[in-house]
Structures are given as structure tokens and as C-alpha cells.
N, C-alpha and C positions, 0 to 999 in steps of 0.2 A: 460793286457791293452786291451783295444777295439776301433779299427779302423773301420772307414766307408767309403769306397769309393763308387763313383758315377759311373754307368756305362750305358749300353744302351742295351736292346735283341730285333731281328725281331719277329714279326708273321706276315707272309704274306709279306707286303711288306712297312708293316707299323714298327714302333720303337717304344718302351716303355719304362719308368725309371727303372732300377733297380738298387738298392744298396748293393754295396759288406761288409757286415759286417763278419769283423775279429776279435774273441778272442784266444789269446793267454794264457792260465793259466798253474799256476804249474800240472801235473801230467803224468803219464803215457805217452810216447813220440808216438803220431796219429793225424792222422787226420779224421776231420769229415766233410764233404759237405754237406748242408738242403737246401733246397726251392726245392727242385721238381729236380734237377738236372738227365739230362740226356747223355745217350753216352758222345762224348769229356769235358760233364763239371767234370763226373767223373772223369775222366784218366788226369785232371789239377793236381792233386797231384803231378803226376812223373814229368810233363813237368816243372810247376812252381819250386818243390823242386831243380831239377837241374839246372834252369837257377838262383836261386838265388845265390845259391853258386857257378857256374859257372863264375858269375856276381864278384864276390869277398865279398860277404857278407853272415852273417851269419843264420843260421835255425838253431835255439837253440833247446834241443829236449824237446819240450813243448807239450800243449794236444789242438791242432789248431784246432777252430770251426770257419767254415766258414756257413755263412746264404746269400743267394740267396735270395733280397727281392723285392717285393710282395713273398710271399713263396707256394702261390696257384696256380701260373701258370707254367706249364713246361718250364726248361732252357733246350737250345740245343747250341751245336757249340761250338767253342773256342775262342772266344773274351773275357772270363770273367778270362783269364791267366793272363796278364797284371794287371787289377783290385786288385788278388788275390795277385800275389807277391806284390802290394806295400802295399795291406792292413796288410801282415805277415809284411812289413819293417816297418808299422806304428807302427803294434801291438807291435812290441818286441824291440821299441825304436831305433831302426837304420834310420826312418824318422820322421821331427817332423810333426804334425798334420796338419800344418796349410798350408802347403807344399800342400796340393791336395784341397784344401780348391775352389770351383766353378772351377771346374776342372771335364771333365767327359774322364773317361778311357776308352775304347778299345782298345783289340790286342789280339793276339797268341802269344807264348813262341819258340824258340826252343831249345834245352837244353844245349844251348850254350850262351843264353839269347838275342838271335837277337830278334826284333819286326817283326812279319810276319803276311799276310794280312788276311784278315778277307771279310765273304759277309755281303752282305749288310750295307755297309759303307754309304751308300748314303743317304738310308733310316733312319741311326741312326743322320746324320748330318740335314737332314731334319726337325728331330724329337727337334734336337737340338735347333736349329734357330728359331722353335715355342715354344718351352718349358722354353726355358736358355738362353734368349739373353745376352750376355756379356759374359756368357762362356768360356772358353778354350776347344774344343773339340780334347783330345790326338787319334792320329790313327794311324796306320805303316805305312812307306816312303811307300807300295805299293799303299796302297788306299788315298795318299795326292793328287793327283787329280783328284781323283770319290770325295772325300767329299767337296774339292775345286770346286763345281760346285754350292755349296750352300754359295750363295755371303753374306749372314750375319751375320757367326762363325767367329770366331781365331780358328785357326787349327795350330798342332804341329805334328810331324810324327818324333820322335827319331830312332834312326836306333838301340839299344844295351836298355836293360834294365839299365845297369849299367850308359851310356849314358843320361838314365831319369832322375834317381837317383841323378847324378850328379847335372844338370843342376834344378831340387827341389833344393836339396841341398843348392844350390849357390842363391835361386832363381832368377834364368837366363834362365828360360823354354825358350827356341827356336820357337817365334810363327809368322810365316810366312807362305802368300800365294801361293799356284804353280805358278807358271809361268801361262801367260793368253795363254789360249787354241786358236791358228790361225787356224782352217779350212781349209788345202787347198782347192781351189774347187773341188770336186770330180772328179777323171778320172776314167773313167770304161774300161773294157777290153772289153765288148764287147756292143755294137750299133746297134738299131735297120737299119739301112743303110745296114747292114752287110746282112739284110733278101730281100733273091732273091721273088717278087711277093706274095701272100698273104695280100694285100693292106687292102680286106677286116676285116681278122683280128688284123691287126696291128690297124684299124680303134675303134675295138673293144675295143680294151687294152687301145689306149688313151682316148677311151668314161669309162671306167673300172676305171682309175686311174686319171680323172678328175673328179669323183662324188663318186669315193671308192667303187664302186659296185662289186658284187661277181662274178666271171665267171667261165664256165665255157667252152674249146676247146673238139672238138669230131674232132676225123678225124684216119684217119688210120695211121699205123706207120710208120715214117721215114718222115710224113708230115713238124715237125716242130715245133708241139708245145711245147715242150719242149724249144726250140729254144728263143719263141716268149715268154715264160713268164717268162724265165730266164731273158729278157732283162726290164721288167715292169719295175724293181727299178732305172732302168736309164731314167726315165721320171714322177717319181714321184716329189712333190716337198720338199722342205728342210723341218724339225721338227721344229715348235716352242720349243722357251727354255723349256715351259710347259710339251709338248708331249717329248722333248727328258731325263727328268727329270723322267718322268714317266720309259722309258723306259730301262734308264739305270740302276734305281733301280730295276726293274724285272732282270733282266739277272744277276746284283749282287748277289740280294738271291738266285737266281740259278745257282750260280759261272761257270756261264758263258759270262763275260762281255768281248769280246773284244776291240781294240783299236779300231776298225770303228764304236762300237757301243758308244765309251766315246767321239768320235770326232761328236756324231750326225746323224752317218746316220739311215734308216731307215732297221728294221730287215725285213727279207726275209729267212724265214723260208723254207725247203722242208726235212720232215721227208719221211722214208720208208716206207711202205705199210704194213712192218709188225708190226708197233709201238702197243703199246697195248691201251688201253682206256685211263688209267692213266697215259699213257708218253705223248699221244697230249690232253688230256683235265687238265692232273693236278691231285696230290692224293699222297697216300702212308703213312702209320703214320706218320710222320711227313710233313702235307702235302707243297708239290713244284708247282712250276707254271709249264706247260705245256707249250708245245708247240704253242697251241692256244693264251698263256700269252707272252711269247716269243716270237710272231711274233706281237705284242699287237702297234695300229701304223705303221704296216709296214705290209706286204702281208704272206701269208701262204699257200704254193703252196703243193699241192698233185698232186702229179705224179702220172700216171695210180691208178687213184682215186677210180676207181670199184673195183680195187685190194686189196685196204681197206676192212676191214671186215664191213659187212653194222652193227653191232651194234657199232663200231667204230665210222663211218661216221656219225650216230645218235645222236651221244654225242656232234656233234656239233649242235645242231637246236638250243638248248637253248643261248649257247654262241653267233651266230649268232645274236639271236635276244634282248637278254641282254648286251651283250658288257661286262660282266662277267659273272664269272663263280666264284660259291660256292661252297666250299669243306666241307661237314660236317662233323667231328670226334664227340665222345661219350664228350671229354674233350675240343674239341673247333670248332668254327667257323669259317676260314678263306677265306676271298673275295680276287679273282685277276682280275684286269683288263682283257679285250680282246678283244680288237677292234682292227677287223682288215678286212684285203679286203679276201675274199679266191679264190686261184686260181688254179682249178681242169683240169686237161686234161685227158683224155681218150680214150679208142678207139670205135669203135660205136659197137663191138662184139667181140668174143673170139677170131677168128681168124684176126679182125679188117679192113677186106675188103668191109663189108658190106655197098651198099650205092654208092661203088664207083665204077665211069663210067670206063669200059672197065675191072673191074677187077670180077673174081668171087668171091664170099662168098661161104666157104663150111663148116658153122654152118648152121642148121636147123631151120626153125622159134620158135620153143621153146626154143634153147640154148642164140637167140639174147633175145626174151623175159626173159628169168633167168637172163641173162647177166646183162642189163638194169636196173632190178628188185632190183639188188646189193643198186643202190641207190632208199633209200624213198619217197614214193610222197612229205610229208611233207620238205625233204632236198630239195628238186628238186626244192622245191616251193621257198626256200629264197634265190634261185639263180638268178640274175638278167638277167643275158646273158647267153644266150645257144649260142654258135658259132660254127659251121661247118669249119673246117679246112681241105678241099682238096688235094690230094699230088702234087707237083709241077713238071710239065714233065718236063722228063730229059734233052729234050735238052733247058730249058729255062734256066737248072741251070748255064751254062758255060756263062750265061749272066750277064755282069758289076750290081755290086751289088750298092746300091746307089743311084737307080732310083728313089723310094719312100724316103718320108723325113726321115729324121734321128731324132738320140733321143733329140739332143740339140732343133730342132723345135718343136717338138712336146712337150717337159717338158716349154718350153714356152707357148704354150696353153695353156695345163693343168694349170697349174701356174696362169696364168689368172683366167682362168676359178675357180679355187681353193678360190682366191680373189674376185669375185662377190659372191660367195658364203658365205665368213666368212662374208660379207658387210650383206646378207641378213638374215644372222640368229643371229647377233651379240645378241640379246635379248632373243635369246633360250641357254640355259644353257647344255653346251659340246657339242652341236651343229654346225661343223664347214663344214661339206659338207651336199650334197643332199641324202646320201645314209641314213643319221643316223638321218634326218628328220622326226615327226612324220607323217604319209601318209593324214590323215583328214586336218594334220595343212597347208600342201603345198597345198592339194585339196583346200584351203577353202582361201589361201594366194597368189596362183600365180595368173598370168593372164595367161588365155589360150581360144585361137579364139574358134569361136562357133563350126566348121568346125571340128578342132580340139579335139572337145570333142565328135560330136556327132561321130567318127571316130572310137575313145576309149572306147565309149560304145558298140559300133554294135562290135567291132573287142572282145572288151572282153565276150559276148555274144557268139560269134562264136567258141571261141578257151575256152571255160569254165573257164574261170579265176577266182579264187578266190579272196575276197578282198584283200588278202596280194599281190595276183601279178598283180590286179587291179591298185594298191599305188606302187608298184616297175616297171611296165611300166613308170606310170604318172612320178616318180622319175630320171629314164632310160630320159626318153623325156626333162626333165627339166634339167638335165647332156650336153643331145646335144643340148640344146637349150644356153645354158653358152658358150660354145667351139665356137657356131657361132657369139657367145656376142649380143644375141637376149633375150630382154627382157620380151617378150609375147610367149609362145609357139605354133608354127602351125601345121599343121596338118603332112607336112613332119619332124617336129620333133617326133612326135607319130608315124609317116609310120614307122621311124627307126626304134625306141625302141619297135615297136612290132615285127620286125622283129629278133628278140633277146630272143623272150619269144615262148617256142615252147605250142600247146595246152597243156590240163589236159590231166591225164593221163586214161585210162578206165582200 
């Protein structure tokens, strides 16, 4: 007899149909797996074989052909466990057909026959909702509220394979929503209030994280910054359903979603120095999203940034400037989102004194030049903000911290500022702050005083600016010009934002 179940496989971060086709015939007692099957969908023989009869039903010893279909595109993972055991219960008469009938399966086995979670749940519900309205989308009690975030399914999450079976059987499929997801309002541990003096670069971060521009801190060590951009995500503002939709399906396929990322907040990335290419950009035969993808909507902070390997650091120019990133294989093509703010600190040389008043430097001027050199003109270039971070004399630090505003005013800014923004780009397609504007399109659409321009011109003249940090000043200015909820730009919005862009490099 031959069964057909409906099921669902990621690539990237997208879902595709696939159908579990099961024959069952007389002869020699094996099994056989086709469509391209890879790692875990192999080793579904052991899992399924024992949770069915774990389950209290029977595996008759028959010659079990299982087809993976489309059969040209590579399977991976263990979602197609669940599929497989009901398709053997169809085939060899122990369910009747009509039992899975607009019905799409996912899940894992364990050899006990519990339903265990699966990635990219999110994605396959997604995929659901456009593909199978009316549907029943089956998934494990793990992933019933990552797929419950897609408000247009029926979703079912059985806990026991046998438990499924059953409830076919009877049919009495159990199809119920999660519980609705309440937000609390976020409390953070730590508040930029907490930061003794440094005004100017707190200044920075919420010019940074009201227009999503890249930054990066230079300053010697024990300055702070570390400090100061550990705190950005508490003054960023909340995720649209859209953007939080996106982002919980990345971190799925990369089974790494946790609860703050399924309740909405914004990721904040900070990999080590030693990460390889393909851990922060993405890759691997089967390829994963990266760290760059994983912070995708939310910030992506490098710590002692020069510390990275500068072919590293290079792998980001194009994600910077694409908001993805493509991963080619010989057998497929897969796109990940990645937009995101990036937030570099550093020190201004090896020994990281250099620069600063009353201390000495004992690097040489060639080792600061090599130092430096670690990052690329062309990275340097799509950095919005260079910011100098000074160290704080000791005796200010035993002073009441709290002086400067804290993060609750200042994500009210941003916040603002965030919504004249989505107002003015609402007719640009993924367009929702000033940093991911195209540079001609705001050149040729704001207003900006005469004053103002001819300021931006002499100033980019002088400091040899290229047109990309020509359009990332102008961008910079238009950021601070939001925060002051000033509709024209002047020329002290430009004074700023050049003060943020250090010359070309010789």
C-alpha cells in the first residue's frame, strides 16, 4: 500500500513543500530512504522504527520505501521523523488514509515516540499560511508558540506519537492556539545613567541607534566602551511584528532562538575576535546564517575590533552594504537577511595609550600605523561614526552616577525620531530609518539650508571624502536633525555629523 504525507524542509530561512511518500511491499524485511536525503534524515530509520513500536503499534517486516519529494533538492534535519512514522502507519493499514488528508506534518522522534522540537518552525508555518490556507499545520508542544506567531494556521503540537495516532484515529486532532504572547515591558540590568561622564559618546550612541548607523569607539582601555555599547539595546526601539518575524525565524534555523528573542526583543550580538569567516558571515556545507544574520534587526558589536582578523572584518563590506548576504554552494544558492547597526570598539594602538593626555605610548609610529591598518580603508569607509572615547579621571568616578540622562529618555527620543522616519520613507520599500536610505534619494528629497550645504561641501573637500561618506555625513546630519524634530537641516546639524567622520585615509 502507498501513503503520502505532507510535510515542510528549510533552506535558508525560507520553507518548501515536500511530500513523504511511503511504500510498503512484500519482500525482504529493509528499508530504503530516496530524495537526496542527508545526515539525520538517514538515521530516521532507527529513530522512527523504535518509536513506532515504542508507541504500541506495529512494523511488520516488510521492504519500506520511503521517497523525499521534489527528489532533487537535498533533505537535511529531523523533522521528516513524524511524517515517516505515520506514512509506515498509513502504508501498512494501521491508519486510514483519509486521517492526514490537508494535514502538514513536522517533528522529531525519540525512541520513546515523544514529539521533539524541530528549527525552523517558524519558517515552515510561514510558508504554510501562504501556501495551505485552511490547513492543519502538526508541530511539537516545543515549537507551538514560534509557529503560533503566524496568526493564519490551525496548529496542533501532540506530545507522544501514539497520542497523534490516537486523536486521527478518533478524528479528534487537538487544534488549538498558544496562549497570546503579553510582553512584559522590558527591564534591563543595566542603564545608561549607570555611565559616570562621557556625555559625548553616550551623545553618539543615541545619534547611532536613532538613524541605525554603524559605529565605531576608539579610546584606551578601561575607558568604557565596552561599557557604553553594552547598554545601546536599552534605548533602541521595539520590533515591528514584521522585523520580529524575520528575526525569530533566523535564530530558529540556527537553533538558537531564545525566550527574549520569541518575546520580541532586539538581537545583540558580540562574537569573539577569534570567530572564523564563516562563523560571523555565514557558510559551511550546509550552509547557516552567521552571526551578521543573527544580529539581522538588532546590533552586532565587536569587541576590540582590530583584533579580528582584517580578512575577517572584510567579509563584512558587502553585508554592510547589501543587508544580505549570499552563500553559494555547487548545489544551491541560499540568501540571509542582515541588517544590522554594527558596533566596533577599539583601542587607538597595541599598547592603547596612544592619543592620550598625560599618558605615554610606547608603540612606535609604525606599529600604530600596522595597528590601524588591521582595518580596511574601504570598512572604515562604511562606518558612520568614528568616536573618540577618553578615559575618565579617577577621581570623577566616586561621583553620583545619573547625572546625564538615562536610557528611558533617551529611547524616547530615538523612538521619536525612529517615527518621523518610518513617516518619511513610508513609499521606499524596506526603508524605515535614515541609515538604509538611498544617499542621491535623501540628497535630492530633504531640505537642507544653503549654509548647510555649502558647509558639507568645503568640509568634504578638505577631509577627502568619498561619495559613500559624502551620503553618510549627509545621512549622520539628517539623524541629528530628527532627535532635534527639526525638519530642514542646518548647518550645526552638518558641524556635528562631521565631527564623526574622521579624513581619508593616505
Amino acid at each position: 500500500m502507498l501513503a503520502a504525507i505532507r510535510s515542510a524542509a528549510v533552506v535558508g530561512i525560507d520553507a518548501y513543500d515536500v511530500t513523504v511518500e511511503v511504500d510498503a511491499a512484500q519482500g525482504l524485511p529493509q528499508w530504503i530512504i530516496v530524495g537526496l536525503p542527508v545526515g539525520a534524515v538517514k538515521e530516521s530509520r532507527e529513530r522512527v522504527g523504535a518509536a513506532i513500536v515504542n508507541s504500541g503499534f506495529v512494523l511488520p517486516p516488510r521492504r519500506i520505501t520511503v521517497n523525499l519529494a521534489p527528489a532533487d533538492v537535498r533533505k537535511e534535519g529531523s523533522a521528516f521523523d513524524l511524517p515517516i512514522a505515520l506514512g509506515i502507519l498509513v502504508a501498512t493499514g494501521q491508519l486510514d488514509p483519509s486521517t492526514v488528508e490537508n494535514r502538514i506534518f513536522v517533528g522529531e522522534l525519540s525512541l520513546d515516540g515523544a514529539v521533539r522540537n524541530i528549527r525552523g518552525s517558524l519558517s515552515v508555518a510561514r510558508h504554510v499560511g501562504r501556501a495551505w490556507p485552511g490547513a492543519v499545520l502538526v508541530v511539537p508542544p516545543a515549537n507551538h508558540v514560534e509557529a503560533g506567531r503566524v496568526s493564519n494556521i490551525s496548529l496542533a503540537a501532540p506530545v507522544t506519537l501514539r497520542e497523534l495516532v490516537l486523536q486521527l484515529r478518533g478524528d479528534d486532532l487537538m487544534v488549538g492556539r498558544p496562549k497570546e504572547l503579553h510582553a512584559a515591558p522590558r527591564v534591563y540590568e543595566v542603564d545608561f545613567s549607570d555611565v559616570v561622564g562621557q556625555e559625548s559618546a553616550k551623545r553618539a550612541l543615541e545619534v547611532a541607534a536613532a538613524g541605525s548607523h554603524n559605529l565605531i569607539l576608539i579610546g584606551p582601555p578601561g575607558a568604557g566602551k565596552t561599557m557604553l555599547a553594552r547598554r545601546l539595546p536599552t534605548i533602541l526601539p521595539d520590533l515591528s511584528e514584521e522585523e520580529a518575524l524575520e528575526v525569530i525565524a533566523i535564530h530558529s534555523v540556527a537553533g538558537v532562538l531564545s525566550e527574549d528573542i520569541t518575546l520580541g526583543a532586539r538581537p545583540f550580538r558580540a562574537p569573539h575576535h577569534s570567530i572564523s569567516g564563516a562563523g560571523l558571515i555565514g557558510g559551511g556545507s550546509s550552509p547557516r546564517p552567521g552571526e551578521v544574520s543573527l544580529a539581522h534587526n538588532g546590533v552586532l558589536f565587536l569587541d576590540e575590533m582590530l583584533e579580528f582578523p582584517r580578512g575577517v572584518l572584510d567579509g563584512l563590506r558587502q553585508p554592510l552594504e547589501d543587508a544580505t548576504v549570499v552563500i553559494a554552494r555547487a548545489a544551491m544558492s541560499v540568501s540571509f537577511p542582515a541588517r544590522f547597526t554594527l558596533v566596533g570598539a577599539t583601542n587607538p594602538c597595541p599598547c592603547g595609550r596612544a592619543g592620550e593626555p598625560g599618558r605615554k605610548c610606547s608603540c612606535g609610529p609604525g606599529e600604530v600605523a600596522k595597528y590601524a591598518a588591521r582595518m580596511s580603508g574601504p570598512l572604515a569607509d562604511r562606518i558612520d561614526m568614528h568616536v573618540s572615547v577618553g578615559a575618565v579621571a579617577l577621581r570623577d568616578l566616586s561621583a553620583d552616577a545619573g547625572v546625564g540622562d538615562g536610557s528611558a529618555v533617551m529611547r524616547e527620543r530615538v523612538g521619536n525620531a525612529r517615527c518621523v522616519q518610518r513617516a518619511r520613507y513610508r513609499a521606499l520599500r524596506s526603508v524605515t530609518c535614515n541609515a538604509h536610505v538611498p544617499g542621491r534619494w535623501l540628497d535630492r528629497h530633504t531640505p537642507i539650508d544653503s549654509e548647510a550645504r555649502t558647509l558639507l561641501h568645503s568640509a568634504a573637500t578638505a577631509l577627502e571624502l568619498s561619495a559613500r561618506a559624502y551620503h553618510r555625513v549627509l545621512k549622520v546630519a539628517r539623524t541629528i536633525a530628527d532627535l532635534a524634530n527639526d525638519e530642514r537641516i542646518a548647518a550645526k546639524h552638518v558641524a556635528e555629523a562631521l565631527r564623526y567622520r574622521p579624513s581619508a585615509r593616505k
